[in-house]
N, C-alpha and C positions, 0 to 999 in steps of 0.2 A: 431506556431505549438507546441505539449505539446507531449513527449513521455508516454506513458504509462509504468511503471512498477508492477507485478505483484509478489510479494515476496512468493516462495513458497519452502521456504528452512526448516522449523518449522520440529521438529521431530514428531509432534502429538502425545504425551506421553500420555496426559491424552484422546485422543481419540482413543486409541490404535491402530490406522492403520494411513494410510496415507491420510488424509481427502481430500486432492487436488482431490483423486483417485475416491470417494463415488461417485453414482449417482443418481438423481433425473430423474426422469420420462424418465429414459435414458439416461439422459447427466450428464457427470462427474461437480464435482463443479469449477474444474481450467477452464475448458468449458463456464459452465456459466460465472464464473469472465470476463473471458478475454472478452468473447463477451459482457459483459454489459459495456466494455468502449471503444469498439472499433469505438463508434461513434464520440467520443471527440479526442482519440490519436492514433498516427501514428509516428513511429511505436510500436507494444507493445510488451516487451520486459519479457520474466521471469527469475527470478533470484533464482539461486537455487546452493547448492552446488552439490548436485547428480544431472545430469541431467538427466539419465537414465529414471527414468519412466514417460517423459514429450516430444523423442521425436517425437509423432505426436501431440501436442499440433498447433496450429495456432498463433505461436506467436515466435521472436528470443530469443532463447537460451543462455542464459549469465551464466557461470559462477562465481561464486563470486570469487574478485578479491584476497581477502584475505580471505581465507577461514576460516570458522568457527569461522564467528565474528557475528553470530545473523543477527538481522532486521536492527542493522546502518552498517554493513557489507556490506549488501544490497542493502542498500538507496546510500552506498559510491559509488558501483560499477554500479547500473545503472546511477547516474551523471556522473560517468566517462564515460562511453559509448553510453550513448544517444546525437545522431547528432542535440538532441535540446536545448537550455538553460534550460527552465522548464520541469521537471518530474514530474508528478502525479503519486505517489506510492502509493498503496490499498495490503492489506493483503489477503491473496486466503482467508482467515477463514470467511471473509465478502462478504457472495454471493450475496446481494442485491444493489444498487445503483440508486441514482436519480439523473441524470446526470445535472440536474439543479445546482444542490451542486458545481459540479465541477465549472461552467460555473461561478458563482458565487466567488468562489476562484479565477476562473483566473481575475474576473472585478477587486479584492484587490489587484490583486501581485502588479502592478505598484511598485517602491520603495522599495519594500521588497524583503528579500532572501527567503522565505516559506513563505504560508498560509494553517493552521492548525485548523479544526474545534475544539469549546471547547464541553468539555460533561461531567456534573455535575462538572465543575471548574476545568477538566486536559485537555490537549491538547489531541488528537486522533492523534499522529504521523506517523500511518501506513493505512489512508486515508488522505494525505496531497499533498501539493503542495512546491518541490524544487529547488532551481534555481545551475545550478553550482558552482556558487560563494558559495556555502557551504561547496563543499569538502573541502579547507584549514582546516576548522572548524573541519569537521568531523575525517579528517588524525590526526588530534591534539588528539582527544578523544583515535582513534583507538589504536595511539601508547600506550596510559594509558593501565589501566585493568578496565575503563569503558564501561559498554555496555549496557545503560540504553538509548533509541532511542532519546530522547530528551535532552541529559546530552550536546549536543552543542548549544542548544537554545538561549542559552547565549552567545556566543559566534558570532552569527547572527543577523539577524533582521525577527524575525517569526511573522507573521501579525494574529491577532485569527478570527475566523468566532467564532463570536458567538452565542450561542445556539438558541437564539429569531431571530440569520438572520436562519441559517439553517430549524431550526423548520418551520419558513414562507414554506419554500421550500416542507421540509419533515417532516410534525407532529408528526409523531411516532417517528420518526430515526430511517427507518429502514434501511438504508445506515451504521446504527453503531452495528448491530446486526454480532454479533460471534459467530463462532462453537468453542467452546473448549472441549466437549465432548458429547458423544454420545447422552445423555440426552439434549443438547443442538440442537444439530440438529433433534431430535425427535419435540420439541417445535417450531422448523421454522414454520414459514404458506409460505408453498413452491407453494401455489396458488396467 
């Protein structure tokens, strides 16, 4: 079983509102997100430090454990809480998904502690795959004044999906496409 995490803590600075919030053709994007992986995980979990404007969302409620620690903040506190070894965490800011991808991640974990697609030669850590045995690693960082989402990488064993397997799956990548401003979600092709 794979829990899902949904990280929708992001202050949306440069999209000036709360992007989770926006809707397309009716439905809000945290909406779409969660329902584009609810075919894969069970159950799906959002992480957020406000929980306030999320709760009628269709999804459990998590507080961040340690609050106001960013996306590995996040990633720490849904392994701690998810009833299943692997979590599949995805950023609300990416409303698109080809669930192949995941399916895909999960055939690599075997052996490894995370599988993290590559995109123009960085990891994409905030649509990855992580097993529990990462919080050590992560608790390590937290206590620094790091908070760069992959600064434990190193410390694990992160398996890459790389671009030519993914690509196979999704040619475009549009499973890697973000809103970080308004001009950016103006550009979606929301059909």
């Amino acid at each position: 079983m794979l829990t899902g995490a949904i990280l929708a803590g992001g202050q949306s600075r440069r999209f000036g509102s709360n992007k989770a919030l926006v809707t397309v053709d009716g439905v809000r994007l945290i909406d779409r997100v969660i329902d584009s992986i609810a075919m894969v995980c069970e159950p799906i979990m959002l992480i957020a430090n406000d929980l306030k404007p999320y709760y009628d969302v269709r999804a459990a409620l998590v507080q961040d454990f340690i609050p106001h620690q960013g996306p590995l903040g996040a990633i720490y506190t849904a392994l701690l809480f998810s009833p299943h070894e692997w979590v599949f965490v995805k950023a609300t800011d990416m409303p698109y998904i080809n669930l192949e991808i995941i399916r895909k991640m999960q055939a690599l974990a075997a052996g490894w502690d995370g599988v993290a697609p590559v995109l123009a030669d960085k990891f994409e850590p905030l649509f990855a795959l992580y097993n529990r045995r990462c919080l050590p690693a992560i608790a390590d960082i937290l206590q620094g004044e790091e908070r760069k989402v992959t600064s434990f990488y190193g410390k694990v064993k992160i398996r890459a999906l790389e671009e030519d397997q993914w690509r196979a799956i999704d040619e475009e990548g549009r499973s890697f496409l973000n809103i970080n401003t308004i001009e950016d979600w103006e550009k979606l092709p929301w059909s």
